[in-house]
N, C-alpha and C positions, 0 to 999 in steps of 0.2 A: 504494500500500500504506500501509495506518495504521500510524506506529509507536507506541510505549508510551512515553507521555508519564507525565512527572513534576509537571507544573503543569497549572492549568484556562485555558482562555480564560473562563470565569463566575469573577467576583468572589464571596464568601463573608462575610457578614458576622453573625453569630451573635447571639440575642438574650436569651442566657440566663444570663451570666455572673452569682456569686454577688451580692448586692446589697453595697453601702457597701464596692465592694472599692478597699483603697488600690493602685494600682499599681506606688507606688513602692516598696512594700514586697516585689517581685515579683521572684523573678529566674527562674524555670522552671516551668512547667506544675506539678509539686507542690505549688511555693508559694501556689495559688489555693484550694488545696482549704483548706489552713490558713486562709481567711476566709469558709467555710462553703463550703454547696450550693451546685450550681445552683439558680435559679428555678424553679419548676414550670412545666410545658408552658403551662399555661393563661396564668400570667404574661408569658410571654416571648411569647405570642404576640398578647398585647392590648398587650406592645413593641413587637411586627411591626406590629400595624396602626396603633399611634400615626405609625411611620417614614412607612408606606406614604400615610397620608392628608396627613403634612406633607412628603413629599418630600424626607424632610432625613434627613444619619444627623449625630448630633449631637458636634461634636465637646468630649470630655469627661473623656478621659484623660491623663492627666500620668504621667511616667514618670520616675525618677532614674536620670543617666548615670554622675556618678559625684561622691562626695562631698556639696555642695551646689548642681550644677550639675541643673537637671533641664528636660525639655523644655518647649513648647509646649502650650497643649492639642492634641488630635488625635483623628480616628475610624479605624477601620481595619478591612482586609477581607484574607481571605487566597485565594489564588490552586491552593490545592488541589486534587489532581482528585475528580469527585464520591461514586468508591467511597474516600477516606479521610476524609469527611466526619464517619464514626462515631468517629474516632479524638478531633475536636474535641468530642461530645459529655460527654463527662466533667465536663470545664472549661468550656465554652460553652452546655450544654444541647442541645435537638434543634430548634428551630426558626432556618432563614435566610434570607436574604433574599440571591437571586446578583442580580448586574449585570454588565453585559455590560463586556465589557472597551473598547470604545471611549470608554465614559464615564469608566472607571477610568481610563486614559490619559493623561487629561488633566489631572487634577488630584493623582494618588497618584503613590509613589514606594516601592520597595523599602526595607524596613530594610536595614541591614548589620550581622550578629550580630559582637558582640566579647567575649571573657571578657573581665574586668575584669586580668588578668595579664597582658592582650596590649597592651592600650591602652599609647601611648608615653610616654616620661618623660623629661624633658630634666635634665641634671644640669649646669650651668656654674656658672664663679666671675662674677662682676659687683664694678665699679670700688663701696670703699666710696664708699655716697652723701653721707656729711656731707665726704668730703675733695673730690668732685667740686664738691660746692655752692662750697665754700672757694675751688677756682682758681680756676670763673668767676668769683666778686668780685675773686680778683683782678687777672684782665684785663680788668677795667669800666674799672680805673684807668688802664691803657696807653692810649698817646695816639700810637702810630707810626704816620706814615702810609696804611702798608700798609694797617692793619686801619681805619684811617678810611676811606680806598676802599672795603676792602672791605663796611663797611657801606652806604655808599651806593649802592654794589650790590644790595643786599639790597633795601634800601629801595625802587629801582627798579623790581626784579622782582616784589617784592610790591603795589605800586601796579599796574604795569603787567602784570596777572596774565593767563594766557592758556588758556581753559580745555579740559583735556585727560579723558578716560575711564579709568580702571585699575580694575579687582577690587576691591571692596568686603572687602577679607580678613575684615576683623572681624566684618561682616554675612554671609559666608559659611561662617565656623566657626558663628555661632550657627544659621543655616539647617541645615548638615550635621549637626548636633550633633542636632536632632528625630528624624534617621532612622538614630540607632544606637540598638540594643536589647542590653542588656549581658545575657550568656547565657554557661554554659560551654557546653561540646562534651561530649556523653555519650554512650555506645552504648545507654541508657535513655532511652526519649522521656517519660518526665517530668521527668527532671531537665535538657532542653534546651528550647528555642524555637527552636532552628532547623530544627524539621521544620514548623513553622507556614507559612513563605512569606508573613509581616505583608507588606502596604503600607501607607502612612500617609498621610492628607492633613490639613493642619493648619488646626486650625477645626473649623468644619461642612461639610459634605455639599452641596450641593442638587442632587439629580438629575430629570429628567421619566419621566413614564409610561412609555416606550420603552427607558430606559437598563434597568428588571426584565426579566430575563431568566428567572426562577425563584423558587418561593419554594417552599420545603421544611417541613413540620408533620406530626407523629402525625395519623396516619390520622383520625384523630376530628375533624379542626377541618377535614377539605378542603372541605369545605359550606361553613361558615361563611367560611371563605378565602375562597373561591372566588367568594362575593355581596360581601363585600367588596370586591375587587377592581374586580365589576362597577359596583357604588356607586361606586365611586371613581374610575372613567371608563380602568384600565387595557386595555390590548390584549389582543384574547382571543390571543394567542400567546404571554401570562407562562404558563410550566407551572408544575401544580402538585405535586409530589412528594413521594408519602408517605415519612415517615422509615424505617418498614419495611421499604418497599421498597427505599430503599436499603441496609440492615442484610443486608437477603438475599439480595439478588442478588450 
């Protein structure tokens, strides 16, 4: 029995967002419309076939987490199923291009939506720093055995260094940090992003012939799509689907 799924197994990747949009200036589906339209059908989809003949989805968005912390570049696809496809039109326009999720697998990774209210915040006292500078000098000056030991201790250990593996922490908060998207929580899906289902891979794209799974355009371009395609050496098993048709069914 099929159950009623909330996510696509086909990746989504839309080509019609407004043009010169800042990202970082972003925090919910309404704040897109605030840097104009969508593209016109015709545009977006002379974006699609730019993608489709370089194989590439380009990675070009920058996002702010929070302050003057902001991501990676990045490209990104969402995991929607294909009757709420219409809901991305607004903000995205009506042409995309899905991929199959084996190829998304490997390289993308879930956002994780956070309001800006929730992120944590560490509040401690710390030793002042000029009275800390102050002691060390003045145990430079101490000459007790003990602590002569125990520099040559040091000394030893550090010569005779032994090398071990541990978590990169620093290089791990900057990696995690690409795949938060700062959103409130709304019962208005335009004032949220978390009915999106973003993934992210940071960079560029490069995908082959096989990984399209679909590509979706106004009825008017399925010709033109569709020779495309053939030009371009895809499997005849990429479907083509009118936007239409998915609006009405």
């Amino acid at each position: 029995m099929t159950t009623q799924r909330y996510y696509s197994n086909i990746y989504w990747h839309f080509t019609g967002s407004p043009k010169g949009i800042d990202w970082r200036q972003v925090r919910c589906p309404a704040d897109i419309e605030k840097h104009g339209p969508t593209v016109e059908p015709s545009s977006a989809k002379e974006t699609l076939k730019m993608i489709l003949a370089s194989k590439k989805l380009l990675g070009t968005c920058i996002e702010r987490v929070i302050n003057d912390i902001e991501t990676a570049k990045f490209c990104c696809v969402t995991d929607i199923p294909l009757k709420d496809l219409p809901s991305h039109a607004r903000y995205y326009g009506k042409v995309a291009i899905g991929l199959k999720a084996s190829a998304v697998h490997k390289s993308f990774l879930p956002v994780m939506y956070i309001p800006t209210e929730s992120m944590p915040v560490i509040k401690k006292l710390v030793p002042n720093p000029s009275l800390v500078k102050r002691a060390y000098e003045f145990l430079g000056y101490s000459g007790s055995f003990q602590e002569q030991q125990a520099m040559k201790l040091m000394a030893q250990a550090a010569h005779n260094k032994v090398e071990v593996q541990e978590p990169d922490i620093e290089a791990m908060k900057g990696f995690f940090m690409n795949f938060i998207k700062v959103t409130n929580f709304d019962i208005t899906p335009e004032n949220t992003f978390y009915r999106e289902r973003e993934w992210r891979n940071i960079g560029d794209f490069s995908f082959s012939a096989e990984a399209v799974a679909a590509i979706v355009v106004p009825e008017s371009f399925i010709g033109e799509v569709k020779s495309f395609l053939d030009k371009e050496g895809y499997p005849q098993s990429v479907s083509i689907v009118a936007w239409e048709f998915i609006e009405n069914a």
